[in-house]
TORTORTI-222756 format. One record per residue (C-alpha): residue number from 1; residue in one letter; x, y, z. Coordinates in nm, 3 decimals. Example, Ala and Ser with C-alpha at 12.3 -4.5 7.8 and 13.67 -1.06 7.14 Angstrom:
BEGIN
- 1_a_1.230_-0.450_0.780
- 2_s_1.367_-0.106_0.714
//
This chain:
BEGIN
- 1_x_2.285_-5.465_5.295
- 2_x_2.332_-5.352_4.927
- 3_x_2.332_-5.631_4.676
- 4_x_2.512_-5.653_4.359
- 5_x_2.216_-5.535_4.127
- 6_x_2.213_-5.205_4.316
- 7_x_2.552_-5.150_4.272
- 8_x_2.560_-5.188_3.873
- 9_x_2.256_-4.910_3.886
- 10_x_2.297_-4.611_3.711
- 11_x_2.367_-4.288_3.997
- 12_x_2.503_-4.529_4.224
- 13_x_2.782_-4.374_4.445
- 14_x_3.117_-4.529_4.416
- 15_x_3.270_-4.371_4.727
- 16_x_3.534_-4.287_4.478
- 17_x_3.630_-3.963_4.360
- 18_x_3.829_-3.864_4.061
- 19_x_4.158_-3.666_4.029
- 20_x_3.989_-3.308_4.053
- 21_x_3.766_-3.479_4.477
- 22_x_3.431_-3.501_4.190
- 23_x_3.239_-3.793_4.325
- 24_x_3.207_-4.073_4.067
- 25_x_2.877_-4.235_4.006
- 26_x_2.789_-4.573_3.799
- 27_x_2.703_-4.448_3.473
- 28_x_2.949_-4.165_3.517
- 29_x_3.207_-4.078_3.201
- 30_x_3.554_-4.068_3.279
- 31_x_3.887_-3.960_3.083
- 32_x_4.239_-4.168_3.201
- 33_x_4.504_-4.158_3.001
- 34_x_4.295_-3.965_2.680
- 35_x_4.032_-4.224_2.677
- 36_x_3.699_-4.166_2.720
- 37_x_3.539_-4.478_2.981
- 38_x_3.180_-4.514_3.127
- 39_x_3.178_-4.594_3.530
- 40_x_3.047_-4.952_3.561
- 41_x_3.004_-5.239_3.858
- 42_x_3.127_-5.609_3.683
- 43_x_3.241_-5.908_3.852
- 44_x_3.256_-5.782_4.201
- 45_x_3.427_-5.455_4.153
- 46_x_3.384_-5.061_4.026
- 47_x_3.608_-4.935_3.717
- 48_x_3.619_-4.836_3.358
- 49_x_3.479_-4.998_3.076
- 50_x_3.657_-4.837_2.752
- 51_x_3.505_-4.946_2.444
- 52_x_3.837_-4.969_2.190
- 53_x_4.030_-5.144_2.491
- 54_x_4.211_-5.024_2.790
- 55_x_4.543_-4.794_2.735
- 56_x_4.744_-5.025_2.954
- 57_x_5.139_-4.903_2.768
- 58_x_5.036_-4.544_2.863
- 59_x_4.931_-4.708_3.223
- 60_x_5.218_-4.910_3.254
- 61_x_5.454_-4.564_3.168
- 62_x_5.250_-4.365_3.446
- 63_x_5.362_-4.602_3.693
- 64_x_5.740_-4.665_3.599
- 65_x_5.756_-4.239_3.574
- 66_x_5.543_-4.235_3.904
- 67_x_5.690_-4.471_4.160
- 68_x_5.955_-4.674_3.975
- 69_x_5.755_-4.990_4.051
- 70_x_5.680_-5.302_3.833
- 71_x_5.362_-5.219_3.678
- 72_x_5.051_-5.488_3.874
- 73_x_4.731_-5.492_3.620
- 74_x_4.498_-5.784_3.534
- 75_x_4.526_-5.697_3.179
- 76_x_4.146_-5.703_3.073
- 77_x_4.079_-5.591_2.756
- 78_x_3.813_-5.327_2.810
- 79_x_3.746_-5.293_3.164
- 80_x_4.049_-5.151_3.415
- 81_x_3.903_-5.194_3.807
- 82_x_3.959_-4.895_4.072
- 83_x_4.192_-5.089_4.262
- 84_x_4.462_-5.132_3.990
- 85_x_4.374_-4.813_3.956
- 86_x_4.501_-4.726_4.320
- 87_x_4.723_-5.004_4.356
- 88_x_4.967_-4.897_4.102
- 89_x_4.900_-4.522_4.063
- 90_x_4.772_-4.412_4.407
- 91_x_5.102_-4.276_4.680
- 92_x_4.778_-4.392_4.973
- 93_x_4.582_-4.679_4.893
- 94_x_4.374_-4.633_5.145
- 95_x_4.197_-4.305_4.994
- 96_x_3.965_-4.348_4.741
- 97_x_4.102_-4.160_4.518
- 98_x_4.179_-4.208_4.119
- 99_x_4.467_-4.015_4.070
- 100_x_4.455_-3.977_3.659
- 101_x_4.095_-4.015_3.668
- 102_x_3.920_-3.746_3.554
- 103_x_3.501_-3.694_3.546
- 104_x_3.349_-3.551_3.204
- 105_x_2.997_-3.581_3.331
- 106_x_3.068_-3.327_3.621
- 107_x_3.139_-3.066_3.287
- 108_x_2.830_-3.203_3.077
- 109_x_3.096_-3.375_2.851
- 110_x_3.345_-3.102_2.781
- 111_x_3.709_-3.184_2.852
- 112_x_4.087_-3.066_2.758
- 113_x_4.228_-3.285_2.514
- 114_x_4.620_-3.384_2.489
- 115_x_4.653_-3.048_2.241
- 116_x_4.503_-2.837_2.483
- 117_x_4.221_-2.828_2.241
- 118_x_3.811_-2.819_2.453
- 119_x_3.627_-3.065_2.336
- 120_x_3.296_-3.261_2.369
- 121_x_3.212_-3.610_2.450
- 122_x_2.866_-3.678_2.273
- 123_x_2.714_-3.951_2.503
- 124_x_2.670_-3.670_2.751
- 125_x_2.429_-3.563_2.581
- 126_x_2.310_-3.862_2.392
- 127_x_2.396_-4.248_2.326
- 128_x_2.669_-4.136_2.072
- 129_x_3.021_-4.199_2.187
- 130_x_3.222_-4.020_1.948
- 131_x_3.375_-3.656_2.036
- 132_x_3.288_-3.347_1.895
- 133_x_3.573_-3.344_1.709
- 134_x_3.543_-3.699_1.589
- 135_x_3.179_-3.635_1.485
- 136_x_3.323_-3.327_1.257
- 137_x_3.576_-3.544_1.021
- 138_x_3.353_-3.878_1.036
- 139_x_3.023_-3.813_1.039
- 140_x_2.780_-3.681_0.729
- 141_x_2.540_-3.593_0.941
- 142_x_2.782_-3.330_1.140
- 143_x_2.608_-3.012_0.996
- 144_x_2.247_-3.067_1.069
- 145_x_2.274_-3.321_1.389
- 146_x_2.065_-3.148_1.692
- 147_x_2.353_-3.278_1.936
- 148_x_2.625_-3.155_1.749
- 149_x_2.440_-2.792_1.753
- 150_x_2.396_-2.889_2.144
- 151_x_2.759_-2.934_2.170
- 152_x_2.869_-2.626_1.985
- 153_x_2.673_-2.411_2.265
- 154_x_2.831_-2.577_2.562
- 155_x_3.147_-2.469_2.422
- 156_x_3.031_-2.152_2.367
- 157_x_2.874_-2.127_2.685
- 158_x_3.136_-2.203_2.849
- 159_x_3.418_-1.983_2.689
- 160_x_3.107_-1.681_2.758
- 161_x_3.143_-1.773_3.126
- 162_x_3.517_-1.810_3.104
- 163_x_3.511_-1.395_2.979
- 164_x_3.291_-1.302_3.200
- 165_x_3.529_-1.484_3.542
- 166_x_3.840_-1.324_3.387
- 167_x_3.683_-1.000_3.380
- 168_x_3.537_-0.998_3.755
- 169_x_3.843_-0.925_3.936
- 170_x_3.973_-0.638_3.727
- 171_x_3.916_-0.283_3.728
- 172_x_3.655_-0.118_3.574
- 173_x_3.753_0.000_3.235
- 174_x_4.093_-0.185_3.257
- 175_x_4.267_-0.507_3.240
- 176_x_4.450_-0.491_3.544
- 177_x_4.344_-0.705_3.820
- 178_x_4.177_-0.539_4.132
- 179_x_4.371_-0.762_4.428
- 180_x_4.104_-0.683_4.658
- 181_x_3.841_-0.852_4.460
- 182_x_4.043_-1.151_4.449
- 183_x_4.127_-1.147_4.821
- 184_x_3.743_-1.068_4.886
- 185_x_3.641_-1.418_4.730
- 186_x_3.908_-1.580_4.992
- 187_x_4.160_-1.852_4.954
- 188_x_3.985_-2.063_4.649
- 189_x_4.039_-1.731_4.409
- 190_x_4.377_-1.632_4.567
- 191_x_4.654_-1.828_4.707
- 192_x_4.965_-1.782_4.839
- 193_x_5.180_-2.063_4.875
- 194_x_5.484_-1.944_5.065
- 195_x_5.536_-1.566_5.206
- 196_x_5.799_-1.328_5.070
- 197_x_6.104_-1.486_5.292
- 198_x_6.020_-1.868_5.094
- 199_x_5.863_-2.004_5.417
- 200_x_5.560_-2.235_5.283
- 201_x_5.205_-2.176_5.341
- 202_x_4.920_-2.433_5.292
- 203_x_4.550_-2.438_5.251
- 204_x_4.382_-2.422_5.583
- 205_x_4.656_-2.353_5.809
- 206_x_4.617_-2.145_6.091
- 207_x_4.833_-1.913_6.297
- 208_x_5.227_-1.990_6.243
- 209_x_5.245_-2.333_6.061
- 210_x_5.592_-2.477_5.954
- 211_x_5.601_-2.701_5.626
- 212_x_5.866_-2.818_5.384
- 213_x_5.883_-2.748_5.064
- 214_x_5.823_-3.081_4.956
- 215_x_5.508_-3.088_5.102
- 216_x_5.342_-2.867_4.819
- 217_x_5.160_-3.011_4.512
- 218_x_5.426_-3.087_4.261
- 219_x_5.343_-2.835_3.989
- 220_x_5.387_-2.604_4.288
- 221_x_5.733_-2.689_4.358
- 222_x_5.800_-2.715_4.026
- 223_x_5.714_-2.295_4.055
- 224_x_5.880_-2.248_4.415
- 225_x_6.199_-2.408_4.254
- 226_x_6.234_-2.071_4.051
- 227_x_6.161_-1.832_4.319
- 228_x_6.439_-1.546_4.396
- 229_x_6.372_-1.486_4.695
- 230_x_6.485_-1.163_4.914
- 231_x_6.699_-1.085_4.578
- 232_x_6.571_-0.875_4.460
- 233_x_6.414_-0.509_4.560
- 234_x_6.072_-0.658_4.517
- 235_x_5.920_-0.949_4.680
- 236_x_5.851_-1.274_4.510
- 237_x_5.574_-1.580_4.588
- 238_x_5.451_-1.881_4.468
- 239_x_5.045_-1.794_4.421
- 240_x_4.764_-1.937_4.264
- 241_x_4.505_-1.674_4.101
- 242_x_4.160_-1.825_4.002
- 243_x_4.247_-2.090_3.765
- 244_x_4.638_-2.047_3.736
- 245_x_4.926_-2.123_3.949
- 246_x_5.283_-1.942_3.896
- 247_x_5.518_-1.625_4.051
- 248_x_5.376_-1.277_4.179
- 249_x_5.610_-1.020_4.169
- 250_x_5.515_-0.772_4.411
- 251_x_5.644_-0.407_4.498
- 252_x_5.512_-0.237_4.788
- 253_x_5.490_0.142_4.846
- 254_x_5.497_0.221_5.235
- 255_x_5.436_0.588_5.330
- 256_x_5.816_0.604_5.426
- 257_x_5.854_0.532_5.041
- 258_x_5.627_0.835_4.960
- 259_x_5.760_1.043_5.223
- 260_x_6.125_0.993_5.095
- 261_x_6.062_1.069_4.765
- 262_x_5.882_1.422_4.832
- 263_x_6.132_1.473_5.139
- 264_x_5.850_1.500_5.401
- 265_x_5.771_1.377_5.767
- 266_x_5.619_1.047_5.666
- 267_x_5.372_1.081_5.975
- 268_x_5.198_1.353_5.892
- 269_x_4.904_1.394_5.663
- 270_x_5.091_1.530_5.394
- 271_x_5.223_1.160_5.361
- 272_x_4.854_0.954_5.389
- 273_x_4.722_1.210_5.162
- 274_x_5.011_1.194_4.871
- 275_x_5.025_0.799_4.906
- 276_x_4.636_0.795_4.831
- 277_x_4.699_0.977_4.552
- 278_x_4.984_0.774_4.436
- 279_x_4.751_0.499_4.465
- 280_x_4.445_0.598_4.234
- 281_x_4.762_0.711_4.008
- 282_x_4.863_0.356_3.960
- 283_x_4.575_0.285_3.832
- 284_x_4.647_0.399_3.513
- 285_x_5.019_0.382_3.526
- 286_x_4.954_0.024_3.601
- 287_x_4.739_-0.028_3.259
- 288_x_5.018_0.094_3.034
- 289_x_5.220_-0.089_3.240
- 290_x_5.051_-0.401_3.135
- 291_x_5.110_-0.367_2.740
- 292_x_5.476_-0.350_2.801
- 293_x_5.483_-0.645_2.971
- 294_x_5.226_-0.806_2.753
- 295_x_5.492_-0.783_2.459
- 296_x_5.737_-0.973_2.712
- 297_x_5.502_-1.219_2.800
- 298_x_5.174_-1.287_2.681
- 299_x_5.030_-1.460_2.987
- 300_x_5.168_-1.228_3.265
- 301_x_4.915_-1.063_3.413
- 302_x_4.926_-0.680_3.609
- 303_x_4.762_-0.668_3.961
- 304_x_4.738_-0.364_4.158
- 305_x_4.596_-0.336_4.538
- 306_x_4.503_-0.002_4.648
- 307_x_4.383_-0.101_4.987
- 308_x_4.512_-0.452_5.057
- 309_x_4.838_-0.373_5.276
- 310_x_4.834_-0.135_5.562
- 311_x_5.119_0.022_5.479
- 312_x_5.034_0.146_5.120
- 313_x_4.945_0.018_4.772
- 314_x_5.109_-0.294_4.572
- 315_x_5.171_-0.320_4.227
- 316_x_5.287_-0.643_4.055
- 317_x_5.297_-0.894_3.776
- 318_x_5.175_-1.266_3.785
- 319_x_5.341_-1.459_3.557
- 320_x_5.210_-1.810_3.482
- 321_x_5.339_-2.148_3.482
- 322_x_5.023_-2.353_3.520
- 323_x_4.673_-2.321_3.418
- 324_x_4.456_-2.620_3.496
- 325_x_4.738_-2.744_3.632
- 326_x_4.868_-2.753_3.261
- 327_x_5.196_-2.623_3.189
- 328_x_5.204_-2.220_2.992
- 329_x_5.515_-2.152_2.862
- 330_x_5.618_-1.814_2.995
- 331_x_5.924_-1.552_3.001
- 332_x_6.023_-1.557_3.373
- 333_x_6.375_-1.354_3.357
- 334_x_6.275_-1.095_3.087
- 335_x_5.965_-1.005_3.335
- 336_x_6.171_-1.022_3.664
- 337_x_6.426_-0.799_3.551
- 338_x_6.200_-0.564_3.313
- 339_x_5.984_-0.555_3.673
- 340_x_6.282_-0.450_3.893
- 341_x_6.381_-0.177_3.676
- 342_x_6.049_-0.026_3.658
- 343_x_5.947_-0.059_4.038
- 344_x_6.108_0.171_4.250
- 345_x_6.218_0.378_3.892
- 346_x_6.190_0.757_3.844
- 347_x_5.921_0.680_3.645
- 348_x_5.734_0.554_3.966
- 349_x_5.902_0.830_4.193
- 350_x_5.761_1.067_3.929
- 351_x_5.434_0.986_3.928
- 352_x_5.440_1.026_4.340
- 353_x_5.542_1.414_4.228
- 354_x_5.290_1.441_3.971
- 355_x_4.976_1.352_4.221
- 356_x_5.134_1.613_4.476
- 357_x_5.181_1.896_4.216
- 358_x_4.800_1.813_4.055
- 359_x_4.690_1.909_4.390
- 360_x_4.865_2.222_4.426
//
């Protein structure tokens, strides 16, 4: 049986997670509420001992906003326990898990601060237990500390690695986003969360699954509230793309589209072979595509899928609303309706003539 004095070791397992299902160890460093707290076992229980004292009026406002309930805490000055943690905050208190709870050790001490600033919690890496950022305006040691210089290349390490994931799933020599690559890497990289008729979709269903809306995370029906869809000529769904949640616009160019436009049987080979073409044609279309909408909106993003429907390639724009399930401001209407102009346009109808005249 374990005894109290293996508990309070360093490593030991919790059977708690945090907000993000990272396991939380004694000894582990934790952020709730924007303070930093180290993972301890005292007087019978696991929780959070925070050095400058617990942020119980930011605690207290979680769980008035959260479940309109009379805040329950024991009120200790530097030490909160999991349960109030799960008591109060926690929809199940049977799951062990601490929803505003999030690990810093699991990043080697880099976190998101309120601004939506990275920074770095020094007793990561050593005993300090200042922040990066603290350490800069406090400390006049700041330019020639080893740990600071430690610091300084996680960050940059990190934002390296960050590059080099954004550019994986785009074209080569482009910034649009290759849709295959991100359906390749399966339902972690690319979600959808409802189809293109609004009916909901959730992570490991299988076959024909009915769910209400309500049943999605709440950022995500925060995004499914603004969907239009079957409004519009192109189709509209709630996704998530790598680290960012928000609405895909989508057109989709059938062979019957093709076919139309150059006035041919959209069976025959004429039809594959001009759709193809279309196709690579987007490729480029698609990239100046992009800077338009980049004046728009920023964030939005361009995909294009030459081979991911049956029926013919897909062009779209993601527009963000969440990234790390923090909010991005975006430019929803100016996008939608810049998007519906352009997709089934003479510009697009155009280029279907262009790929069939290039080839004589």
């Amino acid at each position: 049986m374990t005894n109290a004095n293996e508990m309070a070791q360093k490593g030991f397992d919790t059977g708690f997670t945090d907000a993000n299902d990272n396991e939380l160890h004694v000894g582990d460093y934790v952020r709730i509420c924007g303070h930093i707290g180290k993972i301890v076992f005292s007087c019978g229980a696991f929780g959070i001992f925070i050095t400058d004292e617990v942020p119980w009026d930011a605690l207290e406002e979680l769980v008035r906003k959260d479940s309109g309930n009379r805040p329950s805490f024991l009120y200790n000055d530097t030490f909160i326990s999991f349960w109030e943690i799960v008591w109060n905050l926690s929809e199940d208190t049977d799951e062990p898990c601490l929803p505003y709870v999030e690990s810093i050790t699991v990043t080697g001490g880099i976190f998101t601060d309120e601004n939506g600033n990275k920074d770095v919690f020094m007793g990561c890496i050593n005993g300090c237990s200042a922040t990066l950022t603290q350490c800069e305006y406090t400390c006049g040691r700041y330019h020639t500390c080893d740990t600071v210089a430690v610091a300084n290349d996680l960050l940059r390490d990190e934002e390296l690695g960050k590059e080099g994931n954004d550019k994986k799933y785009l074209f080569p020599e482009s910034n649009v986003i290759d849709m295959s690559k991100l359906y390749k890497d399966g339902e972690d990289v690319m979600f959808y969360w409802c189809n293109a008729c609004g009916e909901v979709n959730l992570p490991g269903d299988i076959g024909i699954v009915l769910h209400e809306k309500d049943e999605l995370p709440l950022h995500i029906q925060s995004i499914y509230a603004n969907l239009e869809c079957e409004c519009n000529e192109t189709n509209e769904y709630a996704a998530s793309i790598c680290n960012k949640s928000g609405i895909l616009l989508l057109a989709l160019y059938p062979y019957q589209f093709v076919a139309d436009v150059l006035k041919i049987d959209e069976r025959s080979q004429k039809a594959q072979d001009a759709t193809e073409q279309f196709a690579l044609n987007l490729k480029a279309f698609s990239n100046d595509l992009l800077a338009e909408f980049k004046k728009i909106d920023p964030n939005c993003e361009v995909v294009l899928g030459i081979h991911t429907d049956p029926e013919g390639p897909e062009l779209g724009v993601f527009i963000p609303f969440f990234e790390d399930e923090k909010p991005v401001e975006n430019n929803l209407s100016a996008v939608r309706k810049k998007f519906n102009e352009i997709a089934y346009s003479d510009a697009v109808r155009n280029l279907i003539r262009k790929g069939v005249n290039n080839n004589g």
